[in-house]
C-alpha positions as CSV (number, residue, x, y, z in Angstrom):
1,X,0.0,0.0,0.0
2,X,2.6,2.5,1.0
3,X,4.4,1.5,-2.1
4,X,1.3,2.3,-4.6
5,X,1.3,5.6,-2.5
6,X,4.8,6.4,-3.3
7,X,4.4,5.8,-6.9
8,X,1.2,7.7,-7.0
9,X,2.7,11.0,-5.7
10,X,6.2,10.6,-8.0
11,X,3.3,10.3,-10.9
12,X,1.7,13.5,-9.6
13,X,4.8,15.4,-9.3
14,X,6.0,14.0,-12.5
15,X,2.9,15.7,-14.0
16,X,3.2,18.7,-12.3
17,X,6.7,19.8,-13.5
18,X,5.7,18.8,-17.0
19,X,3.1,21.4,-16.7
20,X,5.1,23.9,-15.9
21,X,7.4,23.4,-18.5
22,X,4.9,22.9,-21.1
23,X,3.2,26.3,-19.9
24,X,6.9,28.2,-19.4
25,X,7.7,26.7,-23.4
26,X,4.4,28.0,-25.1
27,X,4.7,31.4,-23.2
28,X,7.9,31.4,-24.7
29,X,6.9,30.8,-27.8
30,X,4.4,33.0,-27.9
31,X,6.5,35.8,-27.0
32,X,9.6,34.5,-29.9
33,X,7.0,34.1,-32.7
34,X,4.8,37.8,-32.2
35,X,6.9,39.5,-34.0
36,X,5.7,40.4,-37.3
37,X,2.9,41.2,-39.4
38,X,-0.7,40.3,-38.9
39,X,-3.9,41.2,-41.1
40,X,-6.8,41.6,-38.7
41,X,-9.9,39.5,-39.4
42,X,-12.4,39.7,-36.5
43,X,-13.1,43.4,-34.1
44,X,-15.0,42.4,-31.1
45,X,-16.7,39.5,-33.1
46,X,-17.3,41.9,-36.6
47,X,-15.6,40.7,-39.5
48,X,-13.7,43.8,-40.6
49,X,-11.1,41.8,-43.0
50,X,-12.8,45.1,-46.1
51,X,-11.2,47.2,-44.0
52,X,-7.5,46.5,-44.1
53,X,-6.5,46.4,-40.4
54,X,-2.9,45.6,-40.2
55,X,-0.3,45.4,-37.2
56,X,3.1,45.0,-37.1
57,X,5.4,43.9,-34.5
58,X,9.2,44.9,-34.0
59,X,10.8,42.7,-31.3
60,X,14.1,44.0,-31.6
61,X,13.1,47.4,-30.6
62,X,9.6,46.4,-29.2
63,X,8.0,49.1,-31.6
64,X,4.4,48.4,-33.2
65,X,3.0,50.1,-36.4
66,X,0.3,49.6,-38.9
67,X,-2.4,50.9,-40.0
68,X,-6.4,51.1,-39.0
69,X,-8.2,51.7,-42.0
70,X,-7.5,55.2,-42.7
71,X,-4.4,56.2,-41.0
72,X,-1.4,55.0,-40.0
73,X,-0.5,54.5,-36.1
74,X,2.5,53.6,-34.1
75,X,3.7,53.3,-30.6
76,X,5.4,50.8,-28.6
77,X,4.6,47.5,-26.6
78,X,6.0,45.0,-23.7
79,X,4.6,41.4,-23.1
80,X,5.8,38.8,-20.1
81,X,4.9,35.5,-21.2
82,X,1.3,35.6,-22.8
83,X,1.0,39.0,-21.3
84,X,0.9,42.7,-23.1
85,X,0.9,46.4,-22.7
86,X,0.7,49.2,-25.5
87,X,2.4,52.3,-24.8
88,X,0.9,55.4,-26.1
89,X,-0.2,54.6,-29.7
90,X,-0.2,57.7,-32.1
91,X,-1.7,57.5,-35.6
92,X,-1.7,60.2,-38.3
93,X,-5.0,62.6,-39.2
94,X,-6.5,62.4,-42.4
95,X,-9.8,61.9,-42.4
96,X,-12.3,59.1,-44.1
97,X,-16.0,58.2,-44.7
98,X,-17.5,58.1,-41.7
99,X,-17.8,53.8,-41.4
100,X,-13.9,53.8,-41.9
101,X,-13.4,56.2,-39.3
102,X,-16.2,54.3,-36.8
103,X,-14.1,51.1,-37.2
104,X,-10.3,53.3,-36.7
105,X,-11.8,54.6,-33.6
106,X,-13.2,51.1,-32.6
107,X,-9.7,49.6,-32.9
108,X,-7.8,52.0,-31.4
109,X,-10.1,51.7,-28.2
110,X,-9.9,48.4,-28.4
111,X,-5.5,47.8,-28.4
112,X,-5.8,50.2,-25.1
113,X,-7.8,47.7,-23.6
114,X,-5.8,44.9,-24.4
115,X,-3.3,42.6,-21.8
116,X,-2.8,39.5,-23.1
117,X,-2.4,37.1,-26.7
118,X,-2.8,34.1,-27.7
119,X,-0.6,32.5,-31.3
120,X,-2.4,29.2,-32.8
121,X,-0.4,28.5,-35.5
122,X,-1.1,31.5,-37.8
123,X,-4.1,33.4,-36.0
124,X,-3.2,35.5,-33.4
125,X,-6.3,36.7,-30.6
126,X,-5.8,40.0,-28.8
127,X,-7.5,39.3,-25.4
128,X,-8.8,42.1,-22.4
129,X,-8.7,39.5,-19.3
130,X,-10.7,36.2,-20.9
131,X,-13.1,38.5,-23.9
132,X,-11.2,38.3,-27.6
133,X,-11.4,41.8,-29.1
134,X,-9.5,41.3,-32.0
135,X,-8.1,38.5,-34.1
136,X,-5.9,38.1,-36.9
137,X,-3.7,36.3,-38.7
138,X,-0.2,35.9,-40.6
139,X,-1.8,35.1,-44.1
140,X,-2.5,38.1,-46.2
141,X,-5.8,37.8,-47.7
142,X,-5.7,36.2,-51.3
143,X,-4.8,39.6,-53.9
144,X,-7.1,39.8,-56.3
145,X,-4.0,40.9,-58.6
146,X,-0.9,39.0,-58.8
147,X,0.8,42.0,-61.1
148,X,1.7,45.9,-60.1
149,X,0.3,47.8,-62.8
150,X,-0.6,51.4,-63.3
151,X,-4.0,50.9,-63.4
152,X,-4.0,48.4,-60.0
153,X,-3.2,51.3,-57.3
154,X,1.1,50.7,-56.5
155,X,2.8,53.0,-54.4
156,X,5.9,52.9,-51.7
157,X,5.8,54.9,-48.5
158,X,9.0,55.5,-46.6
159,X,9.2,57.0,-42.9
160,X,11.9,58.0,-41.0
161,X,11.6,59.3,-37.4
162,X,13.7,60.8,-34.3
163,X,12.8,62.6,-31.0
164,X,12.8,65.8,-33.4
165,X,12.8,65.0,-36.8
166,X,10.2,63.3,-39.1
167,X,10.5,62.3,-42.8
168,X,7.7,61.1,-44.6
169,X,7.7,60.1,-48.4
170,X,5.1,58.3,-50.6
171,X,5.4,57.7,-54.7
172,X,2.8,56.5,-56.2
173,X,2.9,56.4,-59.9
174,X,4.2,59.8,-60.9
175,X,3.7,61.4,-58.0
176,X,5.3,62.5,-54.9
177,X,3.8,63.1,-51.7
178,X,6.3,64.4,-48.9
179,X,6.1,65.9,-45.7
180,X,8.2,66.5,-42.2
181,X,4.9,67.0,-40.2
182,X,4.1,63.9,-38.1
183,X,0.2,64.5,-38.2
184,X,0.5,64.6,-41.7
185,X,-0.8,68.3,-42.1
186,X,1.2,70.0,-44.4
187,X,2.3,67.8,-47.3
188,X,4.2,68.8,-50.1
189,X,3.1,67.6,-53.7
190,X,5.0,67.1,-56.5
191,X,5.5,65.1,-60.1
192,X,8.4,63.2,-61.0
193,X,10.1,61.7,-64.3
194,X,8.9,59.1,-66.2
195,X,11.9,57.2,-66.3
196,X,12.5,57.6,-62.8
197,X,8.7,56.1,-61.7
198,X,9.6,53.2,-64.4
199,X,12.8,52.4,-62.6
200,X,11.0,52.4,-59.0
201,X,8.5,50.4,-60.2
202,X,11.0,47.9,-61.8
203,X,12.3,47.2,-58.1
204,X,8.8,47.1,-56.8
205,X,8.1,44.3,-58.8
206,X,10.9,42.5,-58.0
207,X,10.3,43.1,-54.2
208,X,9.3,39.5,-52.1
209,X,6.1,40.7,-50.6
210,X,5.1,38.5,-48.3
211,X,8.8,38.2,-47.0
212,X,9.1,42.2,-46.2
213,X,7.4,41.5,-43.0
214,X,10.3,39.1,-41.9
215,X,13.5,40.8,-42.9
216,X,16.0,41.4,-40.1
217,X,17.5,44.9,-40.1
218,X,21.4,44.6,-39.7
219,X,21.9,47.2,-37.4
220,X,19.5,48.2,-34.5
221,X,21.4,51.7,-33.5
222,X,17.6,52.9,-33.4
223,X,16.7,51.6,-30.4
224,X,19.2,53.5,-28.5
225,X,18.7,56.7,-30.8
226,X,21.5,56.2,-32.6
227,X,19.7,56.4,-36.1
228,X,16.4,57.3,-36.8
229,X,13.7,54.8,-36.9
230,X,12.8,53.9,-40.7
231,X,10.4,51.4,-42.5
232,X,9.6,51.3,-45.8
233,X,6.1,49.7,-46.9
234,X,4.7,49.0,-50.3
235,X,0.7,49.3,-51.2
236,X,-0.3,46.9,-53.9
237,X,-3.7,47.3,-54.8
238,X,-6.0,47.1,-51.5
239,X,-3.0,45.4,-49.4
240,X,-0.3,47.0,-47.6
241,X,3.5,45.1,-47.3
242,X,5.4,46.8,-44.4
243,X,9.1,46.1,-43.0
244,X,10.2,46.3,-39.2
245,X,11.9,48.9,-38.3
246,X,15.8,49.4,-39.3
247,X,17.9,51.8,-38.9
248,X,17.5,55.2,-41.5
249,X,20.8,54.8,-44.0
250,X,21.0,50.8,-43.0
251,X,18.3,49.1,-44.4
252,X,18.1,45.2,-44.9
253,X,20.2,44.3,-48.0
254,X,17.4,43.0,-49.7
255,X,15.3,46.7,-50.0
256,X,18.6,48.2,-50.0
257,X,18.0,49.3,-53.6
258,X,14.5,50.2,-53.4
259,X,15.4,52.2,-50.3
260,X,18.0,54.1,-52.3
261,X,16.2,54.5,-55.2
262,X,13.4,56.5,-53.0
263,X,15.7,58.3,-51.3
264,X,17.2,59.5,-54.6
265,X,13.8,60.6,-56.5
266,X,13.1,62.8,-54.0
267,X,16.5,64.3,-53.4
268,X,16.3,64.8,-57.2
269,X,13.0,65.9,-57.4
270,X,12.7,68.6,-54.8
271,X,16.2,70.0,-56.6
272,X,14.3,70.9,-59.7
């Protein structure tokens, strides 16, 4: 009898520890494989997949960026195990129909509220104590294009950011939108070459989409603000492709030409 006893506890504690382990590895887990991009699917049980909610994760410098339908927002985060906290979240201010801007608002709310995550497999649930109020997932939604044409809206947006300085660029086609005003306020407008939206769009098409969201930047003097904080993100047709963030004059090799090639329109464009 005191035998079976024995053997039943050493079962129990054998159990026990596994537990723990098994709970310690998928917190882990959870916390290595946040990092990245996720298309949101589901707000507080409405599918809002139409209008483009997208979050990205930065781990290295435990920024977050994206964009909630209308305008961009970014801020930082902290998570302990399946635990996490946004910091202040700022977003730009141009406005939109009134539904988009009901859904923004809605989402905004809702990251504010937020503690703790959950990652199964590819869908990722953003949780306020045990109530899901948003979900997502690591799969772009199917692209009703596969090509970048003219006609099929393409365009590249590049930001670059310090305590005091703030450089915002987007081409789209022939055009050149480009600003220093982090609410977005007073934009500059202006038309470039030809040739030189021909050549841009040449390394666009070349660019791996869906790997933008996992490039590792090769440098991180950002985080200690020892460079500005840049990512470069590329709209083809209704979807959005957006990098973490590197370090401004560093960029991962593999956008290292499209980088360059932004950079260089617009320092020859606003000579002219």
């Amino acid at each position: 009898m005191k035998f079976l006893l024995s053997l039943f506890t050493l079962l129990i504690t054998i159990s026990s520890c596994k537990s723990s382990t098994d709970v310690v590895e998928n917190s882990k887990n959870m916390q290595e494989t946040l990092s990245g991009t996720y298309y949101i699917t589901q707000l507080e049980g409405t599918n809002v997949i139409s209008n483009k909610l997208v979050i990205t994760f930065d781990e290295t410098s435990n920024n977050v960026n994206g964009t909630a339908g209308c305008n961009s927002f970014f801020g930082s985060y902290s998570t302990e195990n399946n635990t996490i906290t946004f910091g202040d979240i700022a977003a730009s201010k141009r406005l939109c129909p009134k539904d988009i801007m009901t859904i923004e608002k809605q989402f905004l709310k809702s990251l504010s509220l937020i503690n703790s995550f959950s990652i199964d497999t590819n869908v990722i649930s953003f949780l306020q104590n045990d109530k899901i109020l948003i979900s997502g997932t690591r799969i772009a939604p199917i692209k009703k294009k596969s090509i970048t044409n003219d006609t099929y809206k393409t365009a590249v947006k590049y930001q670059a950011s310090t305590r005091g300085s703030f450089d915002f660029i987007l081409i789209a086609k022939q055009k050149m939108s480009i600003s220093e005003d982090q609410s977005l306020q007073n934009i500059k407008n202006y038309t470039i070459d030809t040739t030189e939206w021909e050549e841009l769009k040449r390394l666009i098409d070349a660019a791996d989409l869906e790997g933008l969201s996992e490039l590792i930047p090769p440098s991180h003097n950002h985080q200690h603000d020892g460079a500005a904080h840049a990512t470069l993100s590329l709209q083809i047709g209704d979807l959005e492709y957006m990098t973490p963030t590197f370090d401004h004059g560093n960029p991962p090799k593999a956008i290292e030409a499209l980088v360059n090639k932004v950079l260089s329109i617009k320092e020859n464009t606003i000579k002219q």
